[in-house]
N, C-alpha and C positions, 0 to 999 in steps of 0.2 A: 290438256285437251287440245287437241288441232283437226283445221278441218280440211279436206282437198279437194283442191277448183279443176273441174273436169269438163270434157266437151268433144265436140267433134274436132279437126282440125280447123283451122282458120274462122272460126267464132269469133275469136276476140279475146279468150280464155287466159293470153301470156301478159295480152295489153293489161288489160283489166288487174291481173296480179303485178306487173309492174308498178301500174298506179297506186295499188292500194298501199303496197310497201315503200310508196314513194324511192322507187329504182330509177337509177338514171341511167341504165343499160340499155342499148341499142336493140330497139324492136329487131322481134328475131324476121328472119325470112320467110314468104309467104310460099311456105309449102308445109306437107306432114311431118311431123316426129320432127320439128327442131327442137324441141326442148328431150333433151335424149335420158336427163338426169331430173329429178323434182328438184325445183328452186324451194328455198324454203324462205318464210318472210314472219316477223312478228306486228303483228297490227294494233294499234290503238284503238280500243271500244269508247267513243265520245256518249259522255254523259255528263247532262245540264245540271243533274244535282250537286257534284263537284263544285261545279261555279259557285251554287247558291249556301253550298257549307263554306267556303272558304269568304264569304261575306261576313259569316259571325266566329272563324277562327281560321286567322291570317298563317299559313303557315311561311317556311320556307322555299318547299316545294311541290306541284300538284303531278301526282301520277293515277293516269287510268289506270283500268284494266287493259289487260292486251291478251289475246289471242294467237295461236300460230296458223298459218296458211301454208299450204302444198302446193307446189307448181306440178301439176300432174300432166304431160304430155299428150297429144290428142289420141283418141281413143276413134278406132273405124270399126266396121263393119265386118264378124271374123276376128276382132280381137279376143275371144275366149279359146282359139283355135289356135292361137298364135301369130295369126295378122298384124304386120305393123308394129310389132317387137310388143303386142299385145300381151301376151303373162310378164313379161317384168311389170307393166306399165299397171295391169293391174295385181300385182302384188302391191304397190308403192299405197292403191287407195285399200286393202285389207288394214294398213295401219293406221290410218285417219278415226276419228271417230263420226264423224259427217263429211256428207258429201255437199258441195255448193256445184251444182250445174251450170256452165253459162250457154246460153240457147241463144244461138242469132237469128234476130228478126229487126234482118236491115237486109235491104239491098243496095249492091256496090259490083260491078262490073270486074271492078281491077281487083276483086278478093274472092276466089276461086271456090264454091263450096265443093267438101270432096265427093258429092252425089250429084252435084252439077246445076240444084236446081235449091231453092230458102225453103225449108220446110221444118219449121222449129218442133213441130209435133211429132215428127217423123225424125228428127232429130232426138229427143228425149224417148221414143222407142225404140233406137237403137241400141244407147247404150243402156238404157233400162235392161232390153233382150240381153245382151254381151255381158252384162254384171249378174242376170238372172242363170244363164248357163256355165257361167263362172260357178257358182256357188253349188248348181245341179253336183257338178265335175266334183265340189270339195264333198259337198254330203253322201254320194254316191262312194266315193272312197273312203271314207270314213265308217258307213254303215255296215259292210261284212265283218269288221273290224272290232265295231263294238256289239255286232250279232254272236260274234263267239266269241269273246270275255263274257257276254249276256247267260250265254248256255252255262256256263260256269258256276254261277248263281248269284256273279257280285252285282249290287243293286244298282250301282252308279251307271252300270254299261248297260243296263236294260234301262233306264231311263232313257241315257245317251241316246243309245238304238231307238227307241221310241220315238224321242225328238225328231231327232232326224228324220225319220218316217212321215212324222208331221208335216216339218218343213218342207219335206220332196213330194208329199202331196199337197200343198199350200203352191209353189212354186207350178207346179203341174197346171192350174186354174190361171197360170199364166198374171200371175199377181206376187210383187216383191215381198220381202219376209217383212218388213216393215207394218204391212197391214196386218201380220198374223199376230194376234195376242198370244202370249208365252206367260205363263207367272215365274215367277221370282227363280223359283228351282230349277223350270228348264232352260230359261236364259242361263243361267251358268253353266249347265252340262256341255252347252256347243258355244259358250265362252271365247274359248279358243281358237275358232276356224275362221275366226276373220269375215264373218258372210256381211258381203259388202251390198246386198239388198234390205239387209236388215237396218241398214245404217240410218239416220235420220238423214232427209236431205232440203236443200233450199236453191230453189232455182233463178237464175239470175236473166232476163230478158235483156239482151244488149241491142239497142234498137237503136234507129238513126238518130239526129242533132234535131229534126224536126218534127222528132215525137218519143221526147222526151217524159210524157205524161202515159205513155204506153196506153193511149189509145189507140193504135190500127187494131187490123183484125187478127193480125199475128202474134200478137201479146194475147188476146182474149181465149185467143185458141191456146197457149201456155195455158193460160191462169186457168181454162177449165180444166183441163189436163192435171195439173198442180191439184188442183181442188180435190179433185177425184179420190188423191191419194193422200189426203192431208197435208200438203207442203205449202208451204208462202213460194211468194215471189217478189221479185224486185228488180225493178226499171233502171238501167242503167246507157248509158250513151258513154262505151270503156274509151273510145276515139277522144271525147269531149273530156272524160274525169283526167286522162293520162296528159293532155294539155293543160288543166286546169293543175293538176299534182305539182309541175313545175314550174309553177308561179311564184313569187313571192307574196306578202299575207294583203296586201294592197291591191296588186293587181289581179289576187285572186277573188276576195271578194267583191271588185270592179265587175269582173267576169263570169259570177254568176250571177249578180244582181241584172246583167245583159240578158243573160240568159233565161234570166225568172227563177233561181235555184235558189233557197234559204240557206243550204248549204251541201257540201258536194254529197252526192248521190253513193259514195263510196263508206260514208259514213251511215247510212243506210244500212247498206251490205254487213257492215262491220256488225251492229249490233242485230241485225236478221241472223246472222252467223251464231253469234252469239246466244240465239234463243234457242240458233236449231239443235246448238251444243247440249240443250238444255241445262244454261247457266242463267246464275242471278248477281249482284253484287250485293255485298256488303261494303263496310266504309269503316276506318279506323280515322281520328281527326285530334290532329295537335300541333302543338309550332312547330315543330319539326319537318312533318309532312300531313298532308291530305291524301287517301292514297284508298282508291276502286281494288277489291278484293274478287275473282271470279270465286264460284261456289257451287255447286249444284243443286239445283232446284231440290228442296227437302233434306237437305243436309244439315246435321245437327250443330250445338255449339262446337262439341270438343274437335268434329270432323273440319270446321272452319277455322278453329286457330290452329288446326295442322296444314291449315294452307299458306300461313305468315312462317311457323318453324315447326316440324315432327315433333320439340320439347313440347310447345306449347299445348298439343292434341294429349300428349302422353302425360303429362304433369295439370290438365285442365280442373281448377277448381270449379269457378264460375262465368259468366259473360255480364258485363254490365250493358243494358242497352237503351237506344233512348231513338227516335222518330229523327226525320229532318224536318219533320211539321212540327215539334215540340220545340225545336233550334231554333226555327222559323219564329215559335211564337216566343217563348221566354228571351229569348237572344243572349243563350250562353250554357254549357255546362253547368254552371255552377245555379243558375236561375231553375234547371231543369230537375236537378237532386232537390232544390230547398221545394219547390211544388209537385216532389213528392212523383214527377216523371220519369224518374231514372228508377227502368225494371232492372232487377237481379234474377236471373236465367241458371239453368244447370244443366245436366249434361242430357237430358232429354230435352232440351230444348230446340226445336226445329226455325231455322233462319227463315228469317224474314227477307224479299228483298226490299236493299234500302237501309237495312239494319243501320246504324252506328253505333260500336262497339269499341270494349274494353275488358280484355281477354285478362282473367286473374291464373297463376297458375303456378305449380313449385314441383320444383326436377331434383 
């Protein structure tokens, strides 16, 4: 699962992925289309529970979960048309599975917006519009296509056709495919077309050093925007996180506590990211290792030990599980089995997030 950070030109959008992959590459130059290629970066999702399992089983070493990110190049005005090396740029987000927007609501003299003027709303309907007639262009070519295999009488291509029909009237009302409910069957028919409105997204506010709490009016105006459509949001100052990334662990929590931050704002992002993927974690816990599992929200047992090894999904007997609130309180495995709180799970069992497991299983 990856998700790709998208924007107008000179947002902030390269900063901000610098920082979060902790890059120590030379801010690109303040003009359009320098990133000509997607960066790609894998991210740490910080989670407190981690800390608090390895209180009562000491491993050797602790790994989150991680995430991938997309450096997606700035997107104008006329990119669905080809503006600005616009179709590659978006073919690169058809392969994401969400979008993370970052919307500027800062003002700064020496950083050029490409419409001339801070208009974050107006910003997020831009490329809203350019992803929306993106997708028109894919369903529109697609539809004659599966209208005559339809005639035919095969059932797969008269659903397909149908769909599509949906979505080109869905789209038509000038609202992304994300809002349009699909059940199960016709999300898979158009599967394959990459419709990059359908995507989940999360938009990112990158506001000044001294509104940090994304209070101005130009946050509010996001957030009701975001609202509208079901999306989060999230306050970031990418100027402030990309100085604070190259710190070392002293000087950086010196420099948020200056700041008034509990901790960086990029850890935020990570796990916002993280929901929009709609993922959960689970947790496996031993001397060896302590180690964050992503998983998708309603994913079953056997689907989740195919995410440690394919053996373990296809050889899956049982899941043993047990709480971090039951670790909490007995303070131990072995405390957890004798009081009778260590559950035995199968292969209909749908994950918890939080889970702590112990995957049984023979290949």
């Amino acid at each position: 699962m990856e998700a790709g950070i998208v924007g107008l030109p000179n947002v902030g959008k390269s900063t901000l992925f610098n920082a979060l992959t902790s890059s120590q590459a030379a801010q690109s130059a303040n003009y359009p289309f320098c990133t000509i290629e997607p960066n790609e970066g894998i991210v740490s999702v910080p989670d407190e529970r981690l800390t608090r399992i390895t209180r009562y089983i000491v491993p050797k070493k602790v790994i989150p979960a991680a995430l991938k990110l997309v450096d997606i190049a700035g997107i104008v005005k006329g990119a669905s048309e080809g503006q600005g090396l616009g179709n590659k740029f978006l073919s690169h987000i058809r392969q994401v599975d969400a979008i993370v927007q970052v919307v500027r609501c800062f003002e700064d003299p020496d950083v050029i917006h490409v419409d001339g003027k801070v208009d974050p709303v107006g910003d997020m309907e831009t490329i809203e519009t350019e992803l929306m007639l993106a997708d028109i262009e894919t369903l529109q070519g697609s539809l004659a296509k599966a209208e005559r295999t339809a005639r035919s009488g095969d059932k797969e291509a008269k659903l397909r056709a149908a769909v599509i029909q949906k979505c080109l009237d869905h789209l038509a009302t000038d609202a992304p495919l994300r809002t349009l409910e699909l059940i199960d069957l016709e999300a898979k028919a158009i599967s394959s077309f990459g419709l990059m409105t359908a995507k989940p997204i999360l938009f990112v506010a990158n506001v000044d050093e001294d509104d940090l709490e994304g209070k101005s009016e130009l946050v509010q105006r996001v957030r009701d925007k975001a609202a509208a459509g079901g999306a989060d949001v999230v306050c970031v100052c990418a100027k402030l996180e990309a100085e604070i990334a190259e710190l070392d662990e002293p000087d950086r929590t010196e420099m948020l506590d200056s700041v008034g931050l509990a901790e960086p704002a990029l850890n935020q992002i990570a796990r916002a990211t993280y929901r929009t993927l709609g993922l959960q974690s689970y947790f496996t816990a031993g001397e060896k290792e302590v180690r964050a599992w992503p998983v998708p929200i309603g994913a079953t047992g056997p689907q989740a030990a195919g995410v440690i090894h394919s053996d373990f999904e296809r050889g899956f007997i049982r899941v043993e599980v047990y709480s971090l609130e039951d670790l909490e309180t007995y303070g131990s495995e072995k405390e957890i089995r004798q009081a009778g709180k260590l559950r035995v799970e199968g292969k209909q069992y749908v994950m918890q997030d939080g889970d702590i497991c112990h995957f049984l299983f023979n290949v």
